[in-house]
C-alpha positions in Angstrom: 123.6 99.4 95.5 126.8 99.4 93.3 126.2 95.3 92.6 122.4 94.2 91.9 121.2 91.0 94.0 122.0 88.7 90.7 125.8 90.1 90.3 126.4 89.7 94.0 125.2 86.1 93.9 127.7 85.4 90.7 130.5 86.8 92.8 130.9 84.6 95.3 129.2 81.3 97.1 131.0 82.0 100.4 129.2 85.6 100.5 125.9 84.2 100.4 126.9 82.5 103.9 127.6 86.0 105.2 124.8 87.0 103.8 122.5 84.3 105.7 124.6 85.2 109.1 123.0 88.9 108.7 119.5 87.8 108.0 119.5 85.9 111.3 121.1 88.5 113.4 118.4 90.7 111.2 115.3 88.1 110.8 112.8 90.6 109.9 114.3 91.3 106.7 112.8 88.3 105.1 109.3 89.6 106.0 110.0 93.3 105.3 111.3 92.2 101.4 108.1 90.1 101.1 105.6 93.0 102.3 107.3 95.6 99.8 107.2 93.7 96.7 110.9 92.7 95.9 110.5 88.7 95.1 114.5 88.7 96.6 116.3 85.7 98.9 117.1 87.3 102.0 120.7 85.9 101.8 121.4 87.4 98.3 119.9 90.7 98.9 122.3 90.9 102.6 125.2 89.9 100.2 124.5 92.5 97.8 124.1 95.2 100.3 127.1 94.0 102.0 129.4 94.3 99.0 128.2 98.0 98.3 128.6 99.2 101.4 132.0 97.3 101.5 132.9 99.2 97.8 131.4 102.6 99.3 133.9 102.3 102.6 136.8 101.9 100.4 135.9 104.8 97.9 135.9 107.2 101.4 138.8 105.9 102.7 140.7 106.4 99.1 139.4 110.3 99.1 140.2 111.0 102.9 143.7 109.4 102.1 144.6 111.3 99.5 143.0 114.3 101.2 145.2 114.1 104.3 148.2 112.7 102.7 148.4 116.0 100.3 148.0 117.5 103.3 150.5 116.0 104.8 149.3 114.6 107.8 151.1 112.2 109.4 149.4 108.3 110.1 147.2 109.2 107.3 146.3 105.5 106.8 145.2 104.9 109.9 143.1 108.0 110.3 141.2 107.2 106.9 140.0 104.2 108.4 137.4 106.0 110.7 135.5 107.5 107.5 135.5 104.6 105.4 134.0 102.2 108.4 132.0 105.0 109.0 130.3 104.9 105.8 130.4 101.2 105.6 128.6 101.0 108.9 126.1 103.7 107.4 125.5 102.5 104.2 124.7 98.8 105.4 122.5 100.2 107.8 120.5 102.2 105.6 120.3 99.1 102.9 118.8 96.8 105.5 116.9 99.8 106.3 115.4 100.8 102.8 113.2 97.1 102.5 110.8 98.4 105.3 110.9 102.2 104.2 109.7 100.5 101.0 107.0 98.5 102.8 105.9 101.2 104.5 105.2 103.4 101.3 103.3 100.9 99.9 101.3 100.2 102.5 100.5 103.9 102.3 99.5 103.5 98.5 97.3 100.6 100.0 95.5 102.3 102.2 95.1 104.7 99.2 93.7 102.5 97.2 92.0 100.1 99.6 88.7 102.0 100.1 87.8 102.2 96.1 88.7 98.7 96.0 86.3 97.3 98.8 83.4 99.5 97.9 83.9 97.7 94.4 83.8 94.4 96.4 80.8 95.4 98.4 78.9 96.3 95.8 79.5 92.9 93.4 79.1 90.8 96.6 75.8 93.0 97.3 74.6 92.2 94.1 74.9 88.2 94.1 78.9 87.9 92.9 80.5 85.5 95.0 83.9 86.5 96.8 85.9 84.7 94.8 85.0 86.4 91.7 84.8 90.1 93.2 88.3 89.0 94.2 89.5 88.2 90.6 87.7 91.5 89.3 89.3 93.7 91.7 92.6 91.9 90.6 92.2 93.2 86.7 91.0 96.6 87.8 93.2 99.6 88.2 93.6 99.9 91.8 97.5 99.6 92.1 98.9 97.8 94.9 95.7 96.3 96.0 95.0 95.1 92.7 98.2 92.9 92.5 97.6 91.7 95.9 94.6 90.1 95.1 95.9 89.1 92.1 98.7 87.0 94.7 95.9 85.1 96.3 93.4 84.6 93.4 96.6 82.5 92.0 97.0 80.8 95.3 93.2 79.7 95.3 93.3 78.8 91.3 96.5 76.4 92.3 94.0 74.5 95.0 94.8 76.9 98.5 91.0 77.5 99.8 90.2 81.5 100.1 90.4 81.5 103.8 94.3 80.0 103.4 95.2 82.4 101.0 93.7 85.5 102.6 95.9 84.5 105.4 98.7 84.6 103.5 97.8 88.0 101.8 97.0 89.5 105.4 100.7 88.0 106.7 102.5 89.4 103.5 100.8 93.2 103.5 102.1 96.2 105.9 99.0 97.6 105.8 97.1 97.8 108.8 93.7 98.5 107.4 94.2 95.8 105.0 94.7 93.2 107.1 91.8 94.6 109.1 89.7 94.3 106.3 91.2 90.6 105.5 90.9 89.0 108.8 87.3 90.2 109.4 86.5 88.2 105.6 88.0 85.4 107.6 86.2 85.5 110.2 83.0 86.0 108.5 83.7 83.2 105.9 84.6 80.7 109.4 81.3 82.0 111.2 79.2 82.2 108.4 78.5 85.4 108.7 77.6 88.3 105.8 80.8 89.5 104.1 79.3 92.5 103.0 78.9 93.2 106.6 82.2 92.9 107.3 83.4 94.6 104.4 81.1 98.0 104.9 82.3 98.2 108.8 86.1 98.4 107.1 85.1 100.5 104.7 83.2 103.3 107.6 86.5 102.5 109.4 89.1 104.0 107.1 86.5 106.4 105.3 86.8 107.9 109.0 90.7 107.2 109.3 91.2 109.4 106.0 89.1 112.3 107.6 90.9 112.7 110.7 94.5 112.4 108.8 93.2 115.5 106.2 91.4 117.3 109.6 95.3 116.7 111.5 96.8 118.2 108.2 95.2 121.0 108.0 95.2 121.8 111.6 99.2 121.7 111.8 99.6 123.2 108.1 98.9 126.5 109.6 101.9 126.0 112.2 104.3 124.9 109.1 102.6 127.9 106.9 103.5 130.2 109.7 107.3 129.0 110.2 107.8 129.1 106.6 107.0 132.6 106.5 109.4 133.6 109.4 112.3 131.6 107.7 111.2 132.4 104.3 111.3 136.7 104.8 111.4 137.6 108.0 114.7 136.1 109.7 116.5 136.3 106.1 115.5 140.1 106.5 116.0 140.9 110.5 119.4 139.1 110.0 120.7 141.0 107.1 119.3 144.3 109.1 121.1 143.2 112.3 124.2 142.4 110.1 124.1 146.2 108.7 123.5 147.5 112.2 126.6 145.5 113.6 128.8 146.5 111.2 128.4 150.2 112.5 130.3 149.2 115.6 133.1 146.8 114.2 135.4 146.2 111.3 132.8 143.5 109.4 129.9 144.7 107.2 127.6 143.5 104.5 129.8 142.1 101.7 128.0 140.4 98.3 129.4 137.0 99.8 127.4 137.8 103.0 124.6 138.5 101.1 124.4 135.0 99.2 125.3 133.7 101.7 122.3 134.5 103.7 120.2 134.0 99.9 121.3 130.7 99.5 120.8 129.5 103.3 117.1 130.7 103.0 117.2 128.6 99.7 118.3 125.1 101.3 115.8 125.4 104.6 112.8 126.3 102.1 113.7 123.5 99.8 113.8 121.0 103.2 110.6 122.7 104.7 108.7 122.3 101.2 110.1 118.4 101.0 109.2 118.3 104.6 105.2 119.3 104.3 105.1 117.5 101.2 106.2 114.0 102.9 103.4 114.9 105.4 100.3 115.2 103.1 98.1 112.1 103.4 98.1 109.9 100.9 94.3 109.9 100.6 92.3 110.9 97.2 89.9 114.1 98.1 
């Protein structure tokens, strides 16, 4: 964003409104700020990214003016507008977009996290430490995300919210699934009286056996991606050039240097996306 959230609030009341229209034509932005972290209004954070992608429309329709007006072309004003609403359009988009790509990566980092965390649980409630006080534990310990969630609803139950209320409230707020598996069967254990160390164990022999099958799928398709990066690593880069050398024997064109980096630096950019590519893949599990 060119303007934060607190500049975009000082600029203008009346863009707050427009800000508030967007959030109710795009409700779930509320919920996906809350789940990834950002303490934002909904309003201000809409105005914000309304105002960026407002002063990113106007920067591309400056360039593509002065592009096609050096050029010469005729109704250059009205043709820049296409670009710049383009981006505008794309830009807004992606802002409104970024709050659940955020939530999602930290549910990831939950899940992460989450096992270590409820083992440490199961084993202080195992040993005669009440929930409450295996919550606040895990909250000072070092398990990330998961840490400052409990931190969230051990304040809630110190300001007089019983745990039951504030575990709802963590398991409403987190994007991760497991989580608020784990959460809800606490519930439902405190409401029937059962064992929560019951209820905690199954979660945990759940996503112990989640995080085997995502390193077994990994592995399994890694081969297929190890494969394809070979081909497009050495051997199309090397048929092509061969082909190229070949074809040149029966026209005008052949095998200049620019050819040849060309061809380099082509190979370059689809390793680079094929190595981000795998690397977005790789559970997000500890071995």
């Amino acid at each position: 964003m060119i303007f934060s959230v607190e500049q975009a609030s000082r600029i203008s009341r009346r863009l707050m409104g427009v800000g508030n229209l967007f959030v109710r034509l795009y409700p779930s932005l509320r919920y996906d700020l809350r789940s990834a972290g950002l303490e934002l209004e909904a309003g201000a954070y809409a105005a914000a990214a309304l105002i960026s992608s407002i002063m990113w429309g106007v920067a591309m329709y400056a360039f593509s003016y002065l592009a096609l007006y050096s050029r010469g072309v005729e109704n250059a004003t009205a043709v820049s507008a296409g670009p710049g609403l383009l981006i505008a359009a794309i830009i807004l988009m992606f802002q409104f977009i970024y709050p659940r790509v955020m939530a999602r990566k930290v549910a990831e980092k939950v899940d992460r996290e989450l096992i270590f965390a409820l083992k440490d649980m199961y084993i202080q409630i195992n040993s005669g430490v009440s929930l409450f006080d295996a919550m606040c534990n895990v909250s000072k310990a070092d398990y990330g995300y998961v840490s400052n969630d409990f931190e969230f609803a051990v304040r809630d139950i110190t300001a007089g919210d019983s745990e039951e209320r504030a575990l709802e409230k963590l398991a409403v707020k987190t994007k991760s699934d497991y989580f608020k598996k784990a959460l809800w069967q606490l519930i439902t254990a405190m409401h029937s009286g059962a064992s929560t160390a019951g209820a905690l164990r199954s979660v945990i022999d759940v996503l112990i056996g989640y995080q085997h099958r995502m390193i077994k799928n990994y592995c399994s398709e890694l081969n297929f991606w190890i494969l394809m990066f070979m081909l497009i690593a050495a051997t199309i880069p090397t048929l092509g050039i061969t082909l190229s050398v070949v074809l040149s024997t029966f026209g005008s064109a052949g095998i200049t240097p620019a050819l040849f980096l060309e061809f380099i630096f082509a190979s370059f950019i689809i390793q680079a996306v094929m190595i981000g590519f795998l690397k977005s893949r790789r559970p997000e599990v500890y071995a």
